[in-house]
DSSP file (Angstrom, degrees, kcal/mol; ACC not computed):
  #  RESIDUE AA STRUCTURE BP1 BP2  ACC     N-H-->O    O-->H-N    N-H-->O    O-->H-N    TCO  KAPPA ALPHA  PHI   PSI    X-CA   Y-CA   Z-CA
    1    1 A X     >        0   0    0      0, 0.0     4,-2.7     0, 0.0     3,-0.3   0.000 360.0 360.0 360.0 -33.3   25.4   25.8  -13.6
    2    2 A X  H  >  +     0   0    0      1,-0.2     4,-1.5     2,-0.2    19,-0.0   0.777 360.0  51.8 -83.7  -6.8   28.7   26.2  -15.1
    3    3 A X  H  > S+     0   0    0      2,-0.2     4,-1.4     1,-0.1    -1,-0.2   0.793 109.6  53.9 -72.4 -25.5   29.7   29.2  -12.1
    4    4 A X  H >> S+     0   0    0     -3,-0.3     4,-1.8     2,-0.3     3,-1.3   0.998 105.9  48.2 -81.6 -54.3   28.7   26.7   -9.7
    5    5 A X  H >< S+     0   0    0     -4,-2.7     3,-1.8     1,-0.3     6,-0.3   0.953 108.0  63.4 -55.4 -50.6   31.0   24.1  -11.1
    6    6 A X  H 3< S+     0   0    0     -4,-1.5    -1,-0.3     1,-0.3    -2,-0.3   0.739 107.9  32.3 -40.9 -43.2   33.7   26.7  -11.1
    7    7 A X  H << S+     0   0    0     -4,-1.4    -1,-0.3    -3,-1.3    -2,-0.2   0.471  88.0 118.2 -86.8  -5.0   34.1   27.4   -7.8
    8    8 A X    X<  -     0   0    0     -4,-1.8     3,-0.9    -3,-1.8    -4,-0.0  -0.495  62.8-138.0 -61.0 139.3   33.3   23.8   -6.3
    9    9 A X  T >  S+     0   0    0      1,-0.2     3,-0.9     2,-0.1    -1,-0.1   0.962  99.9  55.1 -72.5 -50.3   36.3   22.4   -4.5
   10   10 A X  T 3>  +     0   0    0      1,-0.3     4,-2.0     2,-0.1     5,-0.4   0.571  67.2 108.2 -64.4  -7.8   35.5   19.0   -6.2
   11   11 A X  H <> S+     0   0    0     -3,-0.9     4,-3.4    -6,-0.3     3,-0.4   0.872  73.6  61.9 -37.6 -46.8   35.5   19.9   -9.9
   12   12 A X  H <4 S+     0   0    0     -3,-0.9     4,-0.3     1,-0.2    -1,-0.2   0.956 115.9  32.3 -66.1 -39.4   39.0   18.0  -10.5
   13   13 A X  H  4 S+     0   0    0      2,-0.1     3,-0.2     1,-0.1    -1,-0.2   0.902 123.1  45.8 -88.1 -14.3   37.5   15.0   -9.5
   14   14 A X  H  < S+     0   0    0     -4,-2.0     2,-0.3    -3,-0.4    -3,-0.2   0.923 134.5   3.7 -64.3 -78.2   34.1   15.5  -10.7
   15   15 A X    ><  +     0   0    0     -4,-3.4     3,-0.8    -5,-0.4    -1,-0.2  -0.456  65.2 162.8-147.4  99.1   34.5   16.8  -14.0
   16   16 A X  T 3  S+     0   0    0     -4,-0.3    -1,-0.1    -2,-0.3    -3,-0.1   0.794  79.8  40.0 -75.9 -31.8   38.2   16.8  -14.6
   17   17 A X  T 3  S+     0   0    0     -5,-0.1     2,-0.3     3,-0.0    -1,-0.2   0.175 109.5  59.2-107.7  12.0   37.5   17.2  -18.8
   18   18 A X  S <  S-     0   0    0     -3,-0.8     3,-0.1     1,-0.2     0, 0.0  -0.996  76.3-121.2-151.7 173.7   34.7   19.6  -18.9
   19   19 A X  S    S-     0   0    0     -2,-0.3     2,-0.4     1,-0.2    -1,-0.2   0.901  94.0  -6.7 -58.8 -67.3   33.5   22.8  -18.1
   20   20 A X  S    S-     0   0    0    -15,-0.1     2,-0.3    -3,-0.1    -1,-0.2  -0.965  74.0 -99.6-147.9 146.1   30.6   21.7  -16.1
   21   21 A X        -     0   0    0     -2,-0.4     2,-0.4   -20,-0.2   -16,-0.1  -0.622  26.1-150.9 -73.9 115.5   28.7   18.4  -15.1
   22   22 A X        -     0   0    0     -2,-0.3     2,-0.5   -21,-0.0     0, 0.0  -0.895  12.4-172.9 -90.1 128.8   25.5   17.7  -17.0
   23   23 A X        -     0   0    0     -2,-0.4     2,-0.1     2,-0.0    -2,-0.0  -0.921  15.2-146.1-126.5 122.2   23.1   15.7  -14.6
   24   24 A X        -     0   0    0     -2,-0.5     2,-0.2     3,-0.0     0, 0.0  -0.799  12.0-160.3 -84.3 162.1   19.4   14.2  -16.9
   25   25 A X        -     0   0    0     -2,-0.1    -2,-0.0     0, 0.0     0, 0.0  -0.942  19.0-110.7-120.4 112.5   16.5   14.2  -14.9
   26   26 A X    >   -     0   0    0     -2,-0.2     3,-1.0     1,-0.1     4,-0.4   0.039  27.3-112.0 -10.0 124.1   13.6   12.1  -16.0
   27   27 A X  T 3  S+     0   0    0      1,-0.2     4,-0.2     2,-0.1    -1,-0.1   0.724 118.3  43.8 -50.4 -12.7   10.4   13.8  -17.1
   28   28 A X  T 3> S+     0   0    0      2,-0.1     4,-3.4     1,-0.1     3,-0.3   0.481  72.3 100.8 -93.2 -40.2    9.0   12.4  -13.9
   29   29 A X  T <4 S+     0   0    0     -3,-1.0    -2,-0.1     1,-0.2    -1,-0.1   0.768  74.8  67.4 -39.0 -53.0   11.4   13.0  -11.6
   30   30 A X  T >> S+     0   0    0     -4,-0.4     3,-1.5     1,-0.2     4,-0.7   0.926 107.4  47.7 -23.3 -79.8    9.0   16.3  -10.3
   31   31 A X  H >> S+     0   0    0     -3,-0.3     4,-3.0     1,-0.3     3,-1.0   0.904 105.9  46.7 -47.9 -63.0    6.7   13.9   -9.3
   32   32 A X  H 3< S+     0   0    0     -4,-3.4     4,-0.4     1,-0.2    -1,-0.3   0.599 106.2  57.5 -86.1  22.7    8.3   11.6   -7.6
   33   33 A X  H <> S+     0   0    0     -3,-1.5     4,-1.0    -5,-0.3    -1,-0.2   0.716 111.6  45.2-103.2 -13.3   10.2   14.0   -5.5
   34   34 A X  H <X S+     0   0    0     -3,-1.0     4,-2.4    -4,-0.7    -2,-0.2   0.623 112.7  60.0 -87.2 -30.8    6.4   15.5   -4.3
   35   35 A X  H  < S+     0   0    0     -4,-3.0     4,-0.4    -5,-0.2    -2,-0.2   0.939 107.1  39.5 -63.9 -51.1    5.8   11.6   -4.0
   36   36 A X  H >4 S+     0   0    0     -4,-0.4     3,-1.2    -5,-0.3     4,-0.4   0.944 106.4  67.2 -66.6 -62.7    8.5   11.0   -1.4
   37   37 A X  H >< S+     0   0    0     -4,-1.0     3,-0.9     1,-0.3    -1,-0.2   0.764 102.5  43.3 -52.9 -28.2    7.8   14.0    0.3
   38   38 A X  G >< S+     0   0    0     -4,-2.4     3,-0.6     1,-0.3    -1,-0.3   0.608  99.3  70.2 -78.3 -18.2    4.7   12.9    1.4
   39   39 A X  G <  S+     0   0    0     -3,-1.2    -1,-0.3    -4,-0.4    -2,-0.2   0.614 101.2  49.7 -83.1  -5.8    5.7    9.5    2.4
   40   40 A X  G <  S+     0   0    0     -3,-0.9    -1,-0.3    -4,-0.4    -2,-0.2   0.316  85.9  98.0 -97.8   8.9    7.4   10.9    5.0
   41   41 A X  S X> S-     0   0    0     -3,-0.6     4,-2.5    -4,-0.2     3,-1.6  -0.463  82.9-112.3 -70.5 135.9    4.8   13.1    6.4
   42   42 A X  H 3> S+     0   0    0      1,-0.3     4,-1.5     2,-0.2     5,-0.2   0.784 113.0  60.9 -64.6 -16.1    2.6   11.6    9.7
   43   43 A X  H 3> S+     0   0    0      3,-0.1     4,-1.1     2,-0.1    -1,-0.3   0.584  90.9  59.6-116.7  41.1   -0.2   11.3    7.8
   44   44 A X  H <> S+     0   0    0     -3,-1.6     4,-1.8     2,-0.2    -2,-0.2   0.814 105.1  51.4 -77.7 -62.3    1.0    9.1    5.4
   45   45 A X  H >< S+     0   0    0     -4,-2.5     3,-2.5     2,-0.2     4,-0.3   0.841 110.6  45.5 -44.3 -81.4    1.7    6.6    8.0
   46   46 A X  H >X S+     0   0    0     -4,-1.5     3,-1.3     1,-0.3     4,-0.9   0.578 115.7  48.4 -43.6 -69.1   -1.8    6.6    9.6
   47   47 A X  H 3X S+     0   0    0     -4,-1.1     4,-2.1     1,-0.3    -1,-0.3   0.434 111.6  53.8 -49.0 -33.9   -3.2    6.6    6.1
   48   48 A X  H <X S+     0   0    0     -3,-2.5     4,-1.8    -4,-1.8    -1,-0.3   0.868 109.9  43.4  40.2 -91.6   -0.7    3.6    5.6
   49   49 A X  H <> S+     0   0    0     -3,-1.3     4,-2.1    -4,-0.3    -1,-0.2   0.819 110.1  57.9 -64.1 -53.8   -1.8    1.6    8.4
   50   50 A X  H  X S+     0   0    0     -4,-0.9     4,-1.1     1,-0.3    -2,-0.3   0.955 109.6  41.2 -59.3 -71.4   -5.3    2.3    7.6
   51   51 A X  H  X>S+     0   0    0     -4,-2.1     4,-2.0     1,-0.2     5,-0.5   0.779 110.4  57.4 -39.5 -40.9   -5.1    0.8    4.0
   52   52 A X  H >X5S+     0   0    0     -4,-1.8     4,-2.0     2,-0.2     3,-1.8   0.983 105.8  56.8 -47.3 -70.5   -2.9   -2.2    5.3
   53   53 A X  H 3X5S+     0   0    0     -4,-2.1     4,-1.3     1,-0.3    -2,-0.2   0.680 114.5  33.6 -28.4 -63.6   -6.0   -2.7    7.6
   54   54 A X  H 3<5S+     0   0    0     -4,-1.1    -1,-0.3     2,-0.2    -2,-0.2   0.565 109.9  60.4 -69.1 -31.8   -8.4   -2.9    4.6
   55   55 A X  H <X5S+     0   0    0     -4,-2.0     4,-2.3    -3,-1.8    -1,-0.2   0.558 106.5  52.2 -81.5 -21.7   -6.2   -4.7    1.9
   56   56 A X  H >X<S+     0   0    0     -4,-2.0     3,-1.0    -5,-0.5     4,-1.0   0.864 104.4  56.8 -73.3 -74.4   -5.9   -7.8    4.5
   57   57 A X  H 3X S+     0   0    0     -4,-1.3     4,-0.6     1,-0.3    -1,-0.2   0.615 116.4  36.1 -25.7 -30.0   -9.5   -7.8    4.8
   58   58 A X  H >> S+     0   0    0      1,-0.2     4,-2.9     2,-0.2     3,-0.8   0.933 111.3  52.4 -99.5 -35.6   -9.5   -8.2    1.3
   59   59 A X  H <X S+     0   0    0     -4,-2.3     4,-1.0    -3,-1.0    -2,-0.3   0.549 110.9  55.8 -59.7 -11.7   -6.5  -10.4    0.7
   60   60 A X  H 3<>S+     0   0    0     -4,-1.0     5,-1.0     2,-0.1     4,-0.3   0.578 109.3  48.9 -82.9 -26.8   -8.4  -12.8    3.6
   61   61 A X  H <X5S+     0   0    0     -3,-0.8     6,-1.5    -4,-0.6     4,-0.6   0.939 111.8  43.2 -84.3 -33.9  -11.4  -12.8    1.3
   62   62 A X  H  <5S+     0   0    0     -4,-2.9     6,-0.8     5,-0.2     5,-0.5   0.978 130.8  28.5 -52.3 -55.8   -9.4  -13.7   -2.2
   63   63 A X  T  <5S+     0   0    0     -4,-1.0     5,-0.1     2,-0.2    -3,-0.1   0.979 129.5  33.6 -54.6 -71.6   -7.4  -16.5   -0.1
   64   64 A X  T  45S+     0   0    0     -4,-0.3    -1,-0.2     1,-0.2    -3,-0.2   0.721 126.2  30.2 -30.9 -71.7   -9.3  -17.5    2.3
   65   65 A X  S  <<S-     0   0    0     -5,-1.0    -1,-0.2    -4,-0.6    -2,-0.2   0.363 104.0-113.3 -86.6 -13.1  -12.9  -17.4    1.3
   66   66 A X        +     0   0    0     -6,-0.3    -4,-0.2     1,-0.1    -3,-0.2   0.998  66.3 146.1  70.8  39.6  -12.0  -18.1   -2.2
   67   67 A X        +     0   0    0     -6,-1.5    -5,-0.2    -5,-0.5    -1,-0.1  -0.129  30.1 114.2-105.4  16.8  -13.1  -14.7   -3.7
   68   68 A X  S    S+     0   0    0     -6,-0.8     2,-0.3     1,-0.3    -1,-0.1   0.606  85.1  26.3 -73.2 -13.8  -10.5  -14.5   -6.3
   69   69 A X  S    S-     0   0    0     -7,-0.1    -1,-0.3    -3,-0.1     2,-0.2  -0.943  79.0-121.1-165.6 148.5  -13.1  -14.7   -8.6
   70   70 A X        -     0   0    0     -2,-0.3     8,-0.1     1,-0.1     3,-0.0  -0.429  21.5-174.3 -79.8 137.5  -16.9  -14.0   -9.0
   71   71 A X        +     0   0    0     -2,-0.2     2,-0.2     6,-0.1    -1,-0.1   0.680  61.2  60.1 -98.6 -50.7  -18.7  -16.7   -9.7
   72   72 A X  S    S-     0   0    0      5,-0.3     2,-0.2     6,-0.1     9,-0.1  -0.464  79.6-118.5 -98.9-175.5  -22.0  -15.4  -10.4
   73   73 A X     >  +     0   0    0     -2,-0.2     4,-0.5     4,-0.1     2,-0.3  -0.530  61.6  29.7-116.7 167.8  -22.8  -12.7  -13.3
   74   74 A X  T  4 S-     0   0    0     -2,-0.2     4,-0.5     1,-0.2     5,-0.0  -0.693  93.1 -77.6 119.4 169.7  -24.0   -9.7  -13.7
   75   75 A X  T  4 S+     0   0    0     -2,-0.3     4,-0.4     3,-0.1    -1,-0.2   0.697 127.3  47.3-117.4   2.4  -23.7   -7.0  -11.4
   76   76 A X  T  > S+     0   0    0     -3,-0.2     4,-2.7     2,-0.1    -2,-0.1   0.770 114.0  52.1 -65.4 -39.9  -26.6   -8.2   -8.7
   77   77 A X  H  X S+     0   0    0     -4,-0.5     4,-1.2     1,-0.2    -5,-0.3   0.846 110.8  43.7 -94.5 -40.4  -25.1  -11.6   -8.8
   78   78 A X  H  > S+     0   0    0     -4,-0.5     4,-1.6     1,-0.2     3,-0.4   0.859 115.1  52.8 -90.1 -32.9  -21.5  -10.3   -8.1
   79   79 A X  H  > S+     0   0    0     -4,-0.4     4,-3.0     1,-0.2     5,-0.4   0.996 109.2  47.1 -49.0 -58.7  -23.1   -8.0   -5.4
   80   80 A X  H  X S+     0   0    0     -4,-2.7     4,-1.6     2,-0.3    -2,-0.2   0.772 109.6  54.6 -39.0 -37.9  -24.8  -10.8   -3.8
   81   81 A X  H  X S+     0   0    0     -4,-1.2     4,-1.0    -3,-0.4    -1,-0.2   0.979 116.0  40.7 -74.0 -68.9  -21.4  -13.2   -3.8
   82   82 A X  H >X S+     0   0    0     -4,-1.6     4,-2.0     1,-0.3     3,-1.0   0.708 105.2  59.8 -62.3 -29.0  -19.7  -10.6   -2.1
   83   83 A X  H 3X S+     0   0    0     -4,-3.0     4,-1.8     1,-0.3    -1,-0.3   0.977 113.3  42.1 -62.9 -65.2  -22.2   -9.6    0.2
   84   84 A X  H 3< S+     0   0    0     -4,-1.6    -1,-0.3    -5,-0.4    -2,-0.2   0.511 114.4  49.0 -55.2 -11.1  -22.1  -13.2    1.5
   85   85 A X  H XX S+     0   0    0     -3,-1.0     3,-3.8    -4,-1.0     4,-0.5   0.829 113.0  52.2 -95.3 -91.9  -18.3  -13.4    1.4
   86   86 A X  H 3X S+     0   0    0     -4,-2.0     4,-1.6     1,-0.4     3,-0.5   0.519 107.9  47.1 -24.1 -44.4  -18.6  -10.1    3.2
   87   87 A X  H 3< S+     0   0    0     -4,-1.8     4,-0.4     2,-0.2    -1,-0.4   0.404 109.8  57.7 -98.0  -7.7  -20.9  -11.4    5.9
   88   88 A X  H <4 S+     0   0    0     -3,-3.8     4,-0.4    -5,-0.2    -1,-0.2   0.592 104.6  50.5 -23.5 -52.5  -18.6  -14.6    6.4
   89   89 A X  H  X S+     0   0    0     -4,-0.5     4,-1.0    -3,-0.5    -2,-0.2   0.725 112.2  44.9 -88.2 -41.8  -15.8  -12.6    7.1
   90   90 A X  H  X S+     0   0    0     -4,-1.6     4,-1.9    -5,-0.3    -2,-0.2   0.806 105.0  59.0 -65.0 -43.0  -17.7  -10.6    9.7
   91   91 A X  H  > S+     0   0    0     -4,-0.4     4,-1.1     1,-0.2    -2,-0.2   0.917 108.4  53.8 -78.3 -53.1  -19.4  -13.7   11.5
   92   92 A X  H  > S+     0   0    0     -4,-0.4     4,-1.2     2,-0.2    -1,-0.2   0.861 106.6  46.4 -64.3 -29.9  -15.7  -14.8   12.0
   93   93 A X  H  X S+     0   0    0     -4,-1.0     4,-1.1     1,-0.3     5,-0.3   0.766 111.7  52.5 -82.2 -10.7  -14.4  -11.8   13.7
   94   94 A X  H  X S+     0   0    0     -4,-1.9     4,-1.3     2,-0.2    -1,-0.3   0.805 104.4  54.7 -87.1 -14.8  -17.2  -11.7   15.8
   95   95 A X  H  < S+     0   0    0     -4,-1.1    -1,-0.2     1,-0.2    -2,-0.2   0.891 111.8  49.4 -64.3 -38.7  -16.7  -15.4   16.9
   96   96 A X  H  < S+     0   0    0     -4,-1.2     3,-0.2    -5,-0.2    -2,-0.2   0.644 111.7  39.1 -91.2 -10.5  -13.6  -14.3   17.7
   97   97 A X  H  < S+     0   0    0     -4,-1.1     2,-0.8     1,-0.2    -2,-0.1   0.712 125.8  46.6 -90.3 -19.3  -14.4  -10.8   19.9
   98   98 A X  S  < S-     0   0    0     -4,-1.3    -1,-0.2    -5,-0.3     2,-0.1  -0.881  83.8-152.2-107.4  90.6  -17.6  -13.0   21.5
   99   99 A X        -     0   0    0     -2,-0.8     2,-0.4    -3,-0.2    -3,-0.1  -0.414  22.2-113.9 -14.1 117.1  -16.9  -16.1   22.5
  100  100 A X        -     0   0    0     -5,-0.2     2,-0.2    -2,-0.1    -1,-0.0  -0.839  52.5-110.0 -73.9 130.8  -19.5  -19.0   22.5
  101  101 A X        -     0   0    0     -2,-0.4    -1,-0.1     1,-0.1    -3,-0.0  -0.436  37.2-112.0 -66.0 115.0  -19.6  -19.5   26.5
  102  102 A X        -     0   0    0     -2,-0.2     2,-0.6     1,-0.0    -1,-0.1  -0.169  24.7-128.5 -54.4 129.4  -17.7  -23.1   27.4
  103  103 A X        -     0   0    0      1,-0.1     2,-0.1     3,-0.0    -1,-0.0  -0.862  21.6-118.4 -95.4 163.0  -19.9  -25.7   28.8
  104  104 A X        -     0   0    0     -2,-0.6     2,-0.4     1,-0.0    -1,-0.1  -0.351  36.1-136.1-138.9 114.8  -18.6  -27.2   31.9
  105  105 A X        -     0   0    0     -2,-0.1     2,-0.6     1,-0.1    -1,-0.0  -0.832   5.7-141.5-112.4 165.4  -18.0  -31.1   31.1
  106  106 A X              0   0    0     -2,-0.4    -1,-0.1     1,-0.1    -3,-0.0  -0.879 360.0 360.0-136.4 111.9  -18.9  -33.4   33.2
  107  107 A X              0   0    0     -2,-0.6    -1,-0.1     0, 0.0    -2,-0.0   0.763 360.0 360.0-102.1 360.0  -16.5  -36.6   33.7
């Protein structure tokens, strides 16, 4: 490190009182530089989209439906709740790709 500093044109302003610039790195740092790189990769987006997709779905069931919490116990009971939450949520999007057919009024 300390040849590099030596021949960099910026040493005077960089490190005008020492031999060479000591930079820390986090223990971590490794990681989150593998972490970034992949967040700019294309399939990070789709994967990205996809998960948006699925975290609404759920964040519509917490709000919405009032799934923020299990009511009954157990782990049949909490299946059951959500299964019915689940089948709630579904019954609505289908209302909404199928139509119930308008009846024709008659004045």
């Amino acid at each position: 490190m300390k040849e590099v500093c030596q021949v960099c044109p910026s040493k005077a302003k960089c490190c005008p009182n020492a031999d060479a610039r000591k930079i820390s790195r986090e223990e971590t740092e490794d990681a989150r530089q593998v972490a970034r790189d992949i967040a700019k990769t294309l399939q990070c987006d789709v994967s990205m989209k996809l998960r948006k997709k699925v975290e609404m779905l759920f964040a519509h069931l917490k709000r919405i439906l009032g799934l923020g919490r299990l009511r009954l116990r157990g782990p049949c009971g909490a299946n059951d709740e959500f299964l019915l939450a689940a089948t709630a949520q579904n019954l609505r999007k289908l209302t909404k790709i199928f139509p119930a057919p308008q009846q024709p009024r008659n004045a």
